[in-house]
C-alpha positions in Angstrom: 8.8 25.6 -32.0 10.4 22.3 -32.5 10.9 19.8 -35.5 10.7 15.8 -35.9 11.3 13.7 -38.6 7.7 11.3 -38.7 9.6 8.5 -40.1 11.8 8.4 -36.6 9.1 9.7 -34.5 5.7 8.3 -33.1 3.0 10.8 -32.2 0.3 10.2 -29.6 -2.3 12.2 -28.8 -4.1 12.1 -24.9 -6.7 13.8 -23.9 -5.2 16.9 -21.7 -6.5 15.4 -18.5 -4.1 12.9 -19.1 -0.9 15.7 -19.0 0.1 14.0 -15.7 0.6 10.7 -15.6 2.2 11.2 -19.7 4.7 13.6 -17.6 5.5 10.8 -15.4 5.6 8.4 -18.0 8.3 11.0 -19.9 9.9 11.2 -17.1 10.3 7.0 -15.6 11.3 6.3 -19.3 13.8 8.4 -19.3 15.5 7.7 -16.1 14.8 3.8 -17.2 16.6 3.8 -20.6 19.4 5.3 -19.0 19.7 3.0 -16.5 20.0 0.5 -18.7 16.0 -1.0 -19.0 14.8 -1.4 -22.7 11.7 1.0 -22.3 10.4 2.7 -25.1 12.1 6.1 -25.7 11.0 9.4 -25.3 11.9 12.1 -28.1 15.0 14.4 -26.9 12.5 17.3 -26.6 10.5 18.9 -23.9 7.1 17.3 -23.4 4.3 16.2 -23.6 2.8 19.6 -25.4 -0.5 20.6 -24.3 -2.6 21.6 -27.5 -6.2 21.8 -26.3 -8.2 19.5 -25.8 -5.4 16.9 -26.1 -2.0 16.8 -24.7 0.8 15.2 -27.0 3.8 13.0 -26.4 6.8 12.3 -29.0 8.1 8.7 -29.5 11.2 7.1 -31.2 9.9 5.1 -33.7 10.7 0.8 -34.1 9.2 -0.6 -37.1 7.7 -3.9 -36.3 8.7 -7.4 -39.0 6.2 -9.2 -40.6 6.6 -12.0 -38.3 4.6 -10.8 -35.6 4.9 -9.4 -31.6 7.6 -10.9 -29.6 6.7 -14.1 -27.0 4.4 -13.9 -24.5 7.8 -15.0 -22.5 9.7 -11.9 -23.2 7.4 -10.0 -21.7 8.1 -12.3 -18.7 11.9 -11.3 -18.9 11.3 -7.9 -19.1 9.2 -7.3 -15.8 11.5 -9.4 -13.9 14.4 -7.0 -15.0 11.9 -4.1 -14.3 10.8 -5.4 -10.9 15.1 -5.9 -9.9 15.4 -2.1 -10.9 15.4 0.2 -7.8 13.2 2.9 -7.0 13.2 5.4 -9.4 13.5 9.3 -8.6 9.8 9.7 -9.9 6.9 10.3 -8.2 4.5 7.5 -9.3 0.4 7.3 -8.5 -0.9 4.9 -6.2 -2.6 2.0 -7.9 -6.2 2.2 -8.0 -8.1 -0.4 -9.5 -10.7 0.9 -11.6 -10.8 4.0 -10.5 -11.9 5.9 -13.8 -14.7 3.4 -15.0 -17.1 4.5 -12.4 -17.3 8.0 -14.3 -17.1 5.8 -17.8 -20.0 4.0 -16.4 -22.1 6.0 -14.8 -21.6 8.9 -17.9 -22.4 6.3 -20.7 -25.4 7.1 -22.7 -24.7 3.6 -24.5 -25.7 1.4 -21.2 -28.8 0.4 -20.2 -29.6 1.0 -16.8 -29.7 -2.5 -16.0 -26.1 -2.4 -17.3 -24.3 0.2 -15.1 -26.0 -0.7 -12.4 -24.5 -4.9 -12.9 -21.2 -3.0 -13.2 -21.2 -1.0 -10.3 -21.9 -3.6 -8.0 -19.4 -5.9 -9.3 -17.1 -3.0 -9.4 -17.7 -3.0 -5.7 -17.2 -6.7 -5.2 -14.0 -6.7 -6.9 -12.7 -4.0 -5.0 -13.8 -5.7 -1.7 -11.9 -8.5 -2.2 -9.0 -6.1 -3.7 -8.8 -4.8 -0.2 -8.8 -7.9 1.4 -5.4 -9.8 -0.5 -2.3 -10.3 0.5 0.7 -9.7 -2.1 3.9 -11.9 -1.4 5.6 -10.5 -4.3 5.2 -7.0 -2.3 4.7 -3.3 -3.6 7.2 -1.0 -5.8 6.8 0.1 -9.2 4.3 -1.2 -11.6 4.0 -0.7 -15.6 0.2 -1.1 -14.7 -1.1 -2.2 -18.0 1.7 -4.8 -18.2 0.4 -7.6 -21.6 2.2 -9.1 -24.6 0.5 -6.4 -26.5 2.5 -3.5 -25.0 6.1 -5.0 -26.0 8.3 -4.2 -29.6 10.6 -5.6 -31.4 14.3 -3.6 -31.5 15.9 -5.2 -33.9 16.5 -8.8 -31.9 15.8 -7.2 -28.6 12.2 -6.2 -27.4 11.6 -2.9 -25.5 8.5 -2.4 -23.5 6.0 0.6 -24.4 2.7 2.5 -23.5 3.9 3.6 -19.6 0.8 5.9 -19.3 -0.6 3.8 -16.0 3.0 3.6 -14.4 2.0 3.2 -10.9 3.1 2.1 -7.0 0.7 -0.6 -6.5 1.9 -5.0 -6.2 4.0 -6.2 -8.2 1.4 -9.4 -9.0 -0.6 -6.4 -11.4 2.0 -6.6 -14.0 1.5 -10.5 -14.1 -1.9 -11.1 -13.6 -2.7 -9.0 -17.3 -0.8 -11.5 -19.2 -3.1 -14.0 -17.4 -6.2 -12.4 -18.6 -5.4 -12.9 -22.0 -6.4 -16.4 -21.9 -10.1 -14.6 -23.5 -7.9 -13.8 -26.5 -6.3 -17.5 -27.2 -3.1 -17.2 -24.8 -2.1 -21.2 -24.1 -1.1 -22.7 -21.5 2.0 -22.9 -22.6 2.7 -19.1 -23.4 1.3 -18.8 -19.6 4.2 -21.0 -18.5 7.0 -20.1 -20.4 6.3 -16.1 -19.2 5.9 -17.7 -15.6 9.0 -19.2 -15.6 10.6 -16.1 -17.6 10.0 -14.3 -15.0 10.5 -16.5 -12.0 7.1 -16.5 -10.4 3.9 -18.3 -11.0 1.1 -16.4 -10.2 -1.3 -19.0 -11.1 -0.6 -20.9 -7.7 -1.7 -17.6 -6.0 -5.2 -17.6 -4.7 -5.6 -13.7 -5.5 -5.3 -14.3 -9.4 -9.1 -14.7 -10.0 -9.8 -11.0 -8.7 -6.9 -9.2 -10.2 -7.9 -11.2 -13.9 -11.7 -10.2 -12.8 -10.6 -6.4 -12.2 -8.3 -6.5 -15.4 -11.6 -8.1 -17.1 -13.8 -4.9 -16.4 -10.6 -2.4 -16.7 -10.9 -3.4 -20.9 -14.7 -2.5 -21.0 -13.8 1.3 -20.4 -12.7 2.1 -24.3 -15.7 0.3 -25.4 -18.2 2.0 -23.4 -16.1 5.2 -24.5 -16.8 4.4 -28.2 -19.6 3.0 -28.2 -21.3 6.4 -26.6 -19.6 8.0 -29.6 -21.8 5.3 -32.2 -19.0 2.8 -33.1 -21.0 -0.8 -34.1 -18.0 -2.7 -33.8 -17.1 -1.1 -30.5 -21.1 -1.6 -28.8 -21.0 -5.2 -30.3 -18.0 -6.4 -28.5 -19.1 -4.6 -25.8 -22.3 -6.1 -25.3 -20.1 -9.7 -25.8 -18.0 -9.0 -22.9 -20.6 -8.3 -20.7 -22.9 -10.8 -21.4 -19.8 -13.6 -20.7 -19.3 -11.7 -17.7 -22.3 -11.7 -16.2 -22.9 -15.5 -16.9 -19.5 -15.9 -15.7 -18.1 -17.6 -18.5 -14.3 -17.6 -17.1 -13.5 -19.3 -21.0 -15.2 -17.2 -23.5 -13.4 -15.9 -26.2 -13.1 -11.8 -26.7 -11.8 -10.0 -29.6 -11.0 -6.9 -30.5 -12.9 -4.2 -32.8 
């Protein structure tokens, strides 16, 4: 048995087939925060707990101002400083692009069948061309699910949090998210500023359409999730997102629900 105090500690909850990769995740943030990387830290406490069905992870707690989430371009700081670090002792995954929304999709009882069957094949075309790119930035280790959403204010500082889809995989993943959020009102300008934070612009790489394309469909798998469970707001932006994607509308706007 063990104690926290809830005003220092977050609490997430996983589903236990998730015990893994939030051991890994335990375990990278350690070994980041003491090497000197702002990463969210994990309680001094062994974890996560598996409590069936779900397995639980315990989190040091930084209340957020009024003012908002940091800059897109701190984010930009931050993955260049987590792209200098050097290989961690952790075992990390291999990247796999969408590699759980084929079960998502093909379990849904939300979907039409004229629905999975668009996402499966341009599942399949997005891996193609996946497995065809070249990545001059090279491979190491990723955050995975890398966007201005994921860092927090510390005081003036801003750590980086949610490490549940640290990976192995090119370092142009962690970039290309940020790039994605153009469907939620990121400007040019935020684009550039993160860009030239970090000392790369990704935009000049051909390969940005298909990583924004598979980051595009990675987003769908919560809503699918929910809306199988009857969440309106969940199967309305669902249906939204796919209906820009298959017209290919590369500037409509997505929200969240």
């Amino acid at each position: 048995m063990f104690l926290v105090d809830a005003e220092d500690v977050v609490v997430r909850v996983s589903p236990i087939s998730h015990q893994q990769n939030l051991a890994t995740a335990i375990s990278l943030t350690r070994w980041l925060v003491a090497n000197g990387f702002p990463a969210t830290e994990p309680a001094d406490l062994p974890q996560p707990v598996a409590y069936e069905p779900y397995a639980v992870t315990f989190w040091q707690h930084y209340p957020q101002p009024a003012h908002g989430r940091p800059p897109t371009g701190r984010l930009g700081d931050l993955l260049r400083a987590l792209h200098s670090l050097p290989a961690p002792p952790v075992t990390l995954p291999l990247y796999q692009p969408l590699a759980s929304l084929k079960t998502v999709v093909e379990s849904s009882t939300y979907l039409g069948s004229d629905q999975q069957s668009w996402l499966m094949e341009r599942r399949r075309e997005l891996l193609n061309a996946y497995g065809k790119l070249e990545f001059p930035l090279g491979y190491g280790h990723i955050h995975g699910d890398a966007y201005p959403g994921n860092a927090l204010w510390d005081g003036q500082g801003v750590r980086l949090g949610d490490w549940d889809e640290a990976a192995f995989g090119p370092r142009e993943i962690d970039l290309a998210n940020t790039f994605q959020g153009v469907r939620f009102g990121r400007t040019s300008a935020e684009l550039d500023d993160f860009s030239f934070r970090y000392g790369y612009d990704i935009s000049q790489w051909p390969g940005l359409p298909v990583l924004v394309g598979i980051r595009d469909l990675h987003t769908l798998g919560s809503f699918i999730r929910r809306a199988d469970q009857g969440d309106t707001a969940a199967a309305n932006q669902l249906s939204h997102r796919l209906q820009t994607l298959r017209n290919a509308d590369d500037g409509a706007k997505w929200g969240a629900a």
